[in-house]
Every structure is written in C-alpha cells, then in structure tokens.
C-alpha positions in Angstrom: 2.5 -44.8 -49.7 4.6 -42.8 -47.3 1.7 -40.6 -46.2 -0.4 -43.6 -45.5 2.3 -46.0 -43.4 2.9 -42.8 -41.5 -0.5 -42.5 -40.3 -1.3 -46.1 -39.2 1.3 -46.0 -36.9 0.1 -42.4 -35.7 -3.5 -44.3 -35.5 -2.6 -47.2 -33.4 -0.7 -44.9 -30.9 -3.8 -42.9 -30.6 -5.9 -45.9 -30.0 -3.5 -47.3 -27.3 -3.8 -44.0 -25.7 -7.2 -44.2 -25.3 -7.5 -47.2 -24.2 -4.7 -46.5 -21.6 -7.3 -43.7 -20.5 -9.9 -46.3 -20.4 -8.3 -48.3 -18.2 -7.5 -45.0 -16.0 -11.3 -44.8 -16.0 -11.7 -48.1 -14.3 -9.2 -47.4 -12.0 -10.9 -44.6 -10.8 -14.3 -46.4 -11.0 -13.7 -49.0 -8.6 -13.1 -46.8 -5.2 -15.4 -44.5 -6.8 -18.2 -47.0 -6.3 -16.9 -48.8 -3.3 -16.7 -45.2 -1.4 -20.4 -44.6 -2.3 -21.6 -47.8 -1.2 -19.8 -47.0 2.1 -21.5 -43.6 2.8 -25.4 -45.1 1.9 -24.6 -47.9 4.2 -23.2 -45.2 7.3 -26.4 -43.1 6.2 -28.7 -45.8 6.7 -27.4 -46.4 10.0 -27.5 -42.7 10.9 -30.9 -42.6 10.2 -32.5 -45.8 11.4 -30.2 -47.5 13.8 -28.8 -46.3 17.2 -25.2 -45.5 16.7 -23.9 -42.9 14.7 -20.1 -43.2 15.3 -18.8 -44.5 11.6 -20.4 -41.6 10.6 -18.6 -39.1 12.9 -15.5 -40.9 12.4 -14.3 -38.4 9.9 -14.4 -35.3 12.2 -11.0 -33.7 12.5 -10.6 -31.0 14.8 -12.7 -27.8 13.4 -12.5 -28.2 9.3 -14.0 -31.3 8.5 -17.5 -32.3 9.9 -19.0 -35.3 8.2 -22.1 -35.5 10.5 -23.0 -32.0 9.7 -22.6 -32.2 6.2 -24.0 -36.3 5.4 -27.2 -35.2 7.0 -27.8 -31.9 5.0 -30.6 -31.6 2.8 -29.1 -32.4 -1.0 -27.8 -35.8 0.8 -30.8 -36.6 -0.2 -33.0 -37.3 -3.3 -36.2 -39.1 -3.1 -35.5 -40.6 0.3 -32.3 -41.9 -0.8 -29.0 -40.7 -0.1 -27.1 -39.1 -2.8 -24.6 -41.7 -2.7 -26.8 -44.2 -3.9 -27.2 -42.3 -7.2 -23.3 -41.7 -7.4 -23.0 -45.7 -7.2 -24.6 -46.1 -10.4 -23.0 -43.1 -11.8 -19.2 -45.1 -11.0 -20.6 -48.5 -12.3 -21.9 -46.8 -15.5 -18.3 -45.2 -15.8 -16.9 -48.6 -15.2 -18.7 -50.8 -17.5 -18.8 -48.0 -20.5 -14.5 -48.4 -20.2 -14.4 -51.7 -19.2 -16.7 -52.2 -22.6 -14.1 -50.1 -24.5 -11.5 -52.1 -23.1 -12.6 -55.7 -24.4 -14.1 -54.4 -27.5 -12.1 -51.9 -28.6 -13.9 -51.6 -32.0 -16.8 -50.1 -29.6 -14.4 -46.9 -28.5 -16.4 -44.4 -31.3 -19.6 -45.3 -29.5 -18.1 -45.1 -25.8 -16.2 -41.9 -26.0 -19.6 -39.2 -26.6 -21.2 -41.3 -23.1 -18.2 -40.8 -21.3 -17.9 -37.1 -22.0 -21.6 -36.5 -21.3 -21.1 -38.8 -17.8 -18.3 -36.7 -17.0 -19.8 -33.4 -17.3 -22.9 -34.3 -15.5 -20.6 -35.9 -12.6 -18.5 -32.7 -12.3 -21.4 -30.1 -12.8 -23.2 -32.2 -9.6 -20.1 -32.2 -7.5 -19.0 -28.7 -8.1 -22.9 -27.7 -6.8 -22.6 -29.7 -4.1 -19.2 -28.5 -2.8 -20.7 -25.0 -3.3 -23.4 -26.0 -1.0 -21.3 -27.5 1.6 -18.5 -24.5 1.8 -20.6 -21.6 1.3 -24.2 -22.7 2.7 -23.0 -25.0 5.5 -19.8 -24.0 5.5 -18.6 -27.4 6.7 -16.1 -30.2 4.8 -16.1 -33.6 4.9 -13.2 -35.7 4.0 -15.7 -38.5 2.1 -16.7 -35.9 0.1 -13.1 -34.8 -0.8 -12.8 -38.2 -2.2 -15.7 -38.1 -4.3 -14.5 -34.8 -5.4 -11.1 -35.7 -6.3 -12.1 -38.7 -8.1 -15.3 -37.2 -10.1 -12.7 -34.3 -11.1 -10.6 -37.4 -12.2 -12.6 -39.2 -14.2 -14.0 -35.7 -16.2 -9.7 -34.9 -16.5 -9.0 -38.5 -18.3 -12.4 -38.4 -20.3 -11.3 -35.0 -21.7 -7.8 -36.2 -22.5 -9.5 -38.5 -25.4 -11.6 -36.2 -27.1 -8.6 -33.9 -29.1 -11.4 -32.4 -30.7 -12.8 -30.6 -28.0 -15.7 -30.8 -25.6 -18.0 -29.4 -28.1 -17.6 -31.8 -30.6 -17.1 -34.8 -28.6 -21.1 -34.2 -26.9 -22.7 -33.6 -30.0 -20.9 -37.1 -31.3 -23.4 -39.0 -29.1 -26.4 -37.8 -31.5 -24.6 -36.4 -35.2 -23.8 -38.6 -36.9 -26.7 -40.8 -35.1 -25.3 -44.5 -34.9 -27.8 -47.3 -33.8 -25.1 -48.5 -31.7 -24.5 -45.3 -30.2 -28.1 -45.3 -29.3 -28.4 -49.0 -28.1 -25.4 -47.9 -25.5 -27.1 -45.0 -24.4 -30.7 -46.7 -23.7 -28.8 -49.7 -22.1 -26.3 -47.4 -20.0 -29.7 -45.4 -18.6 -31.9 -48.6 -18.1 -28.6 -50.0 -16.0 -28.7 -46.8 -14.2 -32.2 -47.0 -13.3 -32.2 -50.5 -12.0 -29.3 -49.9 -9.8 -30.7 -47.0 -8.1 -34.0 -48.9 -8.1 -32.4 -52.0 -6.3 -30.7 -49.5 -4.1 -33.9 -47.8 -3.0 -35.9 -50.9 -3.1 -33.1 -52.8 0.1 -32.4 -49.1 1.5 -36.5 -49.0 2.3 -37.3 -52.6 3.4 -34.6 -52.1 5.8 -35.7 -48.8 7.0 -39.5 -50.4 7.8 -37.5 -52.6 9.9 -36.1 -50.9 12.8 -33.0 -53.0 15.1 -31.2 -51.1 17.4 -28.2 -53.4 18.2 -26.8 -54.4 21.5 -23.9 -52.0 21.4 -26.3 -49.5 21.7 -27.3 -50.6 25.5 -25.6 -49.0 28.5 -25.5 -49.0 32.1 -26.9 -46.2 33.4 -24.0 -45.1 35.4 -25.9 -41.7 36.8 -26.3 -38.8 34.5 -24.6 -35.6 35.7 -27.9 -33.1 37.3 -29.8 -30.6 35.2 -31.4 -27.7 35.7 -33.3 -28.4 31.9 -36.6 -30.6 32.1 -40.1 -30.9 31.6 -42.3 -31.7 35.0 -44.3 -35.2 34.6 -47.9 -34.9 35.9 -48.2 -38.7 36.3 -47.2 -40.7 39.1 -45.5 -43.0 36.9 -42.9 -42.8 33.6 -43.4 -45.0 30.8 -39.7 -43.7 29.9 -37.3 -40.7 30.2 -35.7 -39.1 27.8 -31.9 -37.2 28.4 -30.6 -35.3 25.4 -27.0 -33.7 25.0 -27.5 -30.9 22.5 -25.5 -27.8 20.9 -27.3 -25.2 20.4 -25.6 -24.7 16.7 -26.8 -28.0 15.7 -29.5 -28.0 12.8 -30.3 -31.4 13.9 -29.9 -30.7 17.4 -33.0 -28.4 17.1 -34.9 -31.2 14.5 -34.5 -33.7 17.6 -35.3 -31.3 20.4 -38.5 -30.0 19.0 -39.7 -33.4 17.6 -38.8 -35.1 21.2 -40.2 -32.2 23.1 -43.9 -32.1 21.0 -44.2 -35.8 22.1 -43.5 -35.2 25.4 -45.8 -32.4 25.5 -48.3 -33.9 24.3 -47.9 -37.1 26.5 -46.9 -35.2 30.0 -48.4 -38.2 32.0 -46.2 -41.0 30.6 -42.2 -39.2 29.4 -40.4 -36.5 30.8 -37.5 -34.6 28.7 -34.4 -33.5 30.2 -31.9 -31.3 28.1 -28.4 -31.6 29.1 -25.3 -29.5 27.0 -22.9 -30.9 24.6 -21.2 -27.5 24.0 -18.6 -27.9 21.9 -16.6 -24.8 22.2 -14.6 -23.0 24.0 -14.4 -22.9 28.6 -17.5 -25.1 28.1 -15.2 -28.1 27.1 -13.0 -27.9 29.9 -9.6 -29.8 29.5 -11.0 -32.4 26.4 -8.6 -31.7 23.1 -11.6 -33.6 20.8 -14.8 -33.1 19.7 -14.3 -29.0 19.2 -16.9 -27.8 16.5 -16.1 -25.4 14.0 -20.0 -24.3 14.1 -20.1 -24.4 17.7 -17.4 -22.0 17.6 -18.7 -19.7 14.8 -22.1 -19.6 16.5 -20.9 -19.1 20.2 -22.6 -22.2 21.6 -21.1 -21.5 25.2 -22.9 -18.7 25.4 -26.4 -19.7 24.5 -25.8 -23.1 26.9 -24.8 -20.0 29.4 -28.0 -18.3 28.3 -30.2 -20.9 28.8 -29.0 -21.7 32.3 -29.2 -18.2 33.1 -32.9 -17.9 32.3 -33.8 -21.0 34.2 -32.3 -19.5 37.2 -34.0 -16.2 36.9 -37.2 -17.9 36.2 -37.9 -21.4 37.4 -39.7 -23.2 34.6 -38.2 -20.7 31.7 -35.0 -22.7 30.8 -36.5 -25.3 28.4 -38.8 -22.3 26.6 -35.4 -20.4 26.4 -34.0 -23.7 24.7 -36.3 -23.7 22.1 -36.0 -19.8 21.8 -32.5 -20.4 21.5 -33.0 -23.1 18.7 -35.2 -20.5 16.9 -32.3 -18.2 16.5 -31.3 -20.6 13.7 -33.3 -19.2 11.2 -32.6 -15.8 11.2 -29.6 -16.7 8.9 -27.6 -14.9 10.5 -23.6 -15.3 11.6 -23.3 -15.6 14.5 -26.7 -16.8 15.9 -25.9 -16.4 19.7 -24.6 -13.1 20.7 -25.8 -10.7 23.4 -28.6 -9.1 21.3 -30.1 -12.3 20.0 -29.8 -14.1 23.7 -31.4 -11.0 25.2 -34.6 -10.9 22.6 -34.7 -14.8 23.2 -34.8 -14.2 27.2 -37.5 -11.3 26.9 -39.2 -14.1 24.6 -39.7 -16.3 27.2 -41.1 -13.5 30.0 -37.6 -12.4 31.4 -38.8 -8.5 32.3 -36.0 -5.5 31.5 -33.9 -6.7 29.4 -32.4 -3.1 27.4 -29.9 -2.7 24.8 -27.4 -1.3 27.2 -27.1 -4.9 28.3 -27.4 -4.2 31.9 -29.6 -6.7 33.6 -29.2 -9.5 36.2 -29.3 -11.9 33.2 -25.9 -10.4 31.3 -23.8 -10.3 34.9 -25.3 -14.5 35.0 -23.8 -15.0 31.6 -20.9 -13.6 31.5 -20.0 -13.6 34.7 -21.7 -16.7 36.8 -18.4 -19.3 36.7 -21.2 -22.0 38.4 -22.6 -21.8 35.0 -20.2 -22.4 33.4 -18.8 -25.4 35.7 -22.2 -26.7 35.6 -21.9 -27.1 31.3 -18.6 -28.4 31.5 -20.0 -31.5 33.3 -21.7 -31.9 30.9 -20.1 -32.0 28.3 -16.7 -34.0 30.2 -19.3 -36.7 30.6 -21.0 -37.2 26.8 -17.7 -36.8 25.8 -16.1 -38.9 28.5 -18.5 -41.7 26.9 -16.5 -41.5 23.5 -19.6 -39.8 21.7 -17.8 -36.6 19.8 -21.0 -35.0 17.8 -24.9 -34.1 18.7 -27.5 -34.9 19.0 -27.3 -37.9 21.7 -30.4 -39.4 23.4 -30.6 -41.5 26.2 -34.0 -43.5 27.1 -34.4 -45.3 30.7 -37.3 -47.3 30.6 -39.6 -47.6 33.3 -41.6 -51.7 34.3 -44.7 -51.9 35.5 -43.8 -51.0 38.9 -42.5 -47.8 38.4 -38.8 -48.6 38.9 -36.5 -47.4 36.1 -34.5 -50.4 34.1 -30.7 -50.6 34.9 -29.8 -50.2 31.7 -30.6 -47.2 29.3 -30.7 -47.2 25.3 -28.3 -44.7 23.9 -28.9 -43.5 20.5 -26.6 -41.1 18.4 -27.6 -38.7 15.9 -31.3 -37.2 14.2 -33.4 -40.4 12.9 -35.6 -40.7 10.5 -38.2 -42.7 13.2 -41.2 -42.1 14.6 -41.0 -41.0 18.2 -43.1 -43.9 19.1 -40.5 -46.5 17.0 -37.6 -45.2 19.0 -38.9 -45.6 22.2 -40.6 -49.0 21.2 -37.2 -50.3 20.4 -35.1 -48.6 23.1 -37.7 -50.4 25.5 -37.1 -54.1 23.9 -33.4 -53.3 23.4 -32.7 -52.9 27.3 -35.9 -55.1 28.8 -34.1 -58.0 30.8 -35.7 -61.6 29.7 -37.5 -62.0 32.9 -39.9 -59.4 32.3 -43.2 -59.5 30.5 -44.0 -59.8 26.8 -46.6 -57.0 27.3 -44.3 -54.6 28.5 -41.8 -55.3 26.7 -44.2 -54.5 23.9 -45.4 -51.3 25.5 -43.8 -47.9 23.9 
C-alpha cells in the first residue's frame, strides 16, 4: 500500500507538469501566430501594393536586412509566403495544447503530435536560418522571433516526453490508438484548410491591384542623370526613374524587367536609372540606410563604374548597368572590384582596358570626385524622401497633350505585377478628376 500511495502522488505531479508545459505551448503559440500573420500581410504589400516601408522597418544599421531576406526565394512556397504555412503550424501547436489543457484525459494522444510538430518546426527553421546567414548572408529581426519561439516550443515539447525523443515519435503510431489517429487526420485537414484560406484571400487580393494614396507625390524635380534610354517618339505615355544598388538581387529583377519593356516600347516610356548606393563616400553625411551588402559588394564603385563608362562612351552607361547587374551571378564575394568593373566596361565596347589597370576609365573611378558628388545627390535625395532600401520607382504620367502630370506615383520595392499593371495603376493613382476616363484608362 505504501508503494502505491507513493506513486499517485508522483503521478499527479507529473501530469500537472505537463500540463504546465502545455500551457507554456499556448503561450508561445499566440505571438507565434500573430507574428506570422504580420509578415504575410507586409509580404503582400511588398509584392502588390506601392509602399514597402513596414517591410523595411526592421533594417538596423548593417546586420539586419528584412527587405533582403522577406523577398528571398524559400519566402516562398507555392506563391505564398512562408509565413502563411507557419500560421497554421502555431494554430496547430495551439489547439493540440489548448486540447490537452481542457481535456486532460486526451494528454497520451497529444504528446506524440507535439513532438512530431516540434521537430518539423525546428528542422525548417534551422534550414532556413542556414539559408539566410550563409547564402544571403543577411538577418532579419522577424525571423529572430520566429526562431526563438520555434526553438521554444521544440524545448517545452521535449521537456514532457522523459522517455526520450525516440520513443515519444514512435508513440504516435505503436501502440496505434484510434484517437491518436482521429487527432492526427483532424490536426492535418485543420492545417490544410488554413493555408487553403490563406492562399485562397492572399490571391483574390493580388488579382486586384490598389496602389493607395500615400503612394502619390509631388514631383518636386528629380536630381539630373547621366543613365537613360533615348525615346524615339514625340510623345511619353510615361517615364520611369529608378534608384538602384548595384548589390541588390531585386534591384537587378526590377531593372531588367523595366528596361525589356521599355525596349521594346521606345516610342511610348523612357527609363532613367538614378543611384541609391548605400555605402561608403557615396552616402555623403546620412547616418541610415547603410547596407551591409552594399558594403560587402563595393556598390560605390560599380555606381562609379557605371558613370565612368557613360562618360567615356555616350550611350554606354545603361549597357554598363546591366553589365554591372550581371556580375551577380558569378557568385562571387565581392562582385564589384577592379577586375570585374574592367571586363564589364570592355563588355560594353570600352577599347584597352589591361590588367595593369591603367586606362582613362580607372583614373575616372577612382579618382573623378564629380563622380562621386554626382552619386551622392542621388542618393541624399531617395534618402532625403525617407525611403531607406531599393529598389524605388517613380512614374510621371504623361495627358494627351504631352505635358507630364504634377504629381508622380512612387512605388517601393520588386512587385510581383505586370509592367503593364503598374503603370495602369500609377496612371489612375495620380490622374486629377478633370481629365478623361480614356486616359485615365490608358497604360
């Protein structure tokens, strides 16, 4: 009788234990899927509306970069930001310990799920912080969070299963319990739906593009630039200005799709490129908005380089731009340095360029302080505007007369639109009243 009386109390302090952890779980749950709801919402805005600045809030100084890292490729699966999925992963979390918590009789069948949600939460987080540090070599302070938290939840989780990890997976199928298997097909099918209703709202909102008012500015004159495609038309339909760095993946995505639609319509758009080089003399006196990449990559000198090869050879400069841009994929640390300027200058029919790195176009780069002035404008006034990360685009529409609108659409960050949907809607967003429906309607 002693044996027994001595191990009901020793039972009922290991149940209140776990359920203590259960209640941890919840704890954890609830900012878990709060945070993630917060990120899919600031990714749908980055990719289909005009301003990006909730999602660049995070950037501090040179270590953490949320742009950069939101708007990789694993933020995504199936068109749908990772953060969706991680929503459903926090409910499921949730309602498995909330479960345990008002029926704690259900605890034997709760406990396996948990362990197997927990491994597959840290196992994903621990690849995707892999990605981020050694691939992009970026941080985000969102991502921290979902970290720390995921890493939480898999901690507590473990701290109820005394029997080790082993044991406590293969729980969920030997012995099999129908109850265990009813919880496991429910806890999936819940899964499903959510990310279904998720994907379902993130979509119809997406086919419905609305760039809001904020997004409309005065057009208080644009600094000049040396950068820009000639029109052949008499008229604009619109013109496009872009602030890039060179060191930005989506910098280059933007610049190549903008400049292929221009191309290809020379009559109606011109491009101009302007520099948003985050790094070093080319940020003059500003104390925000330094990049870590721009400063790994040597932005300044590529903006340098580009302005250099326009000035040797009129007409070169946006070539040399997308030259630059290709440098990104030879993988290799830094892109920019005098070698890989050089080759992009010969590239783009700059004669005598040598390994010694003697030539009119290494005394512009390094040594031309106009250059360098010339940059500095402009990136004082992209970043005089309050806009801290690339890209940023400006359209000015153009009425029927040929006169440029007084206000321009400014739009922030690499969208997931059509060329022809952004300017569609930059048009309507800045198009006073008084002028017509059909060109209002015009792209």
């Amino acid at each position: 009788m002693a044996s027994t009386s001595s191990r009901k109390p020793e039972s009922s302090q290991q149940l209140n234990h776990e359920l203590g952890a259960c209640a941890l779980l919840c704890l954890l749950s609830v900012p878990g899927v709060l945070l993630s709801v917060f990120l899919t919402l600031i990714k749908f805005d980055s990719d289909y509306r005009c301003d990006t600045a909730m999602l660049s809030a995070c950037s501090i100084g040179q270590i953490f970069d949320c742009t950069y890292v939101l708007s990789s490729g694993p933020s995504i699966l199936f068109k749908l930001p990772i953060s969706a999925y991680s929503t459903g992963f926090y409910l499921a979390v949730l309602t498995l310990a909330g479960t345990a918590l008002w029926r704690p009789r259900l605890l034997s069948a709760v406990r396996p799920l948990l362990l197997w949600l927990a491994w597959v939460g840290l196992l994903i987080v621990l690849g995707l912080a892999a990605y981020a540090g050694l691939v992009l070599r970026e941080a985000c302070i969102y991502c921290f969070l979902i970290y720390g938290l995921t890493v939480a939840i898999f901690l507590t989780t473990a701290a109820i299963h005394p029997q080790g990890h082993r044991a406590g997976l293969r729980a969920l199928f030997v012995p099999w319990r129908p109850r265990q298997g009813g919880l496991l097909v429910l806890t999936g099918l819940a899964f499903l739906a959510l990310v279904s209703v998720q994907m379902v709202l993130y979509r119809r909102g997406a086919a419905i593009p609305d760039f809001d008012a904020k997004c409309r500015v005065n057009d208080t004159g644009f600094p000049d630039t040396n950068l820009r495609t000639r029109p052949q038309g008499p008229r604009l339909t619109a013109h496009v200005s872009r602030f890039v760095d060179f060191a930005c993946p989506h910098c280059r995505d933007e610049f190549e799709a903008w400049h292929k639609f221009v191309t290809a319509n020379p009559d109606a758009y011109a491009l101009e490129l302007y520099h948003f080089a985050r790094t070093g003399e080319c940020m003059a006196s500003f104390k925000r908005g330094n990049s870590k990449q721009a400063d790994l990559h040597y932005s300044c000198l590529a903006a340098r380089a580009a302005e250099c090869a326009e000035k040797l050879r009129p007409g070169a400069g946006v070539p040399m731009v997308a030259a630059l841009f290709a440098l990104q994929d030879r993988g290799k640390t830094p892109f920019f340095n005098e070698e890989s300027i050089g080759e992009a200058a010969s590239s783009v029919g700059i004669e005598g360029i040598t390994d010694n790195y003697v030539h009119p176009f290494y005394a512009c780069v390094n040594n031309d302080r106009k250059v360098t002035a010339h940059i500095a404008r402009h990136t004082s006034f992209i970043l005089g505007r309050g806009v801290f990360a690339p890209p940023v685009t400006f359209i000015t529409s153009y009425d029927a007369d040929g006169q440029a609108l007084a206000d321009v659409a400014q739009i922030e960050g690499n969208k997931e639109l059509t060329r022809e949907q952004i300017l569609r809607d930059a048009r309507r967003l800045v198009t006073p009243t008084t002028i017509g429906a059909n060109d209002a309607a015009s792209p």
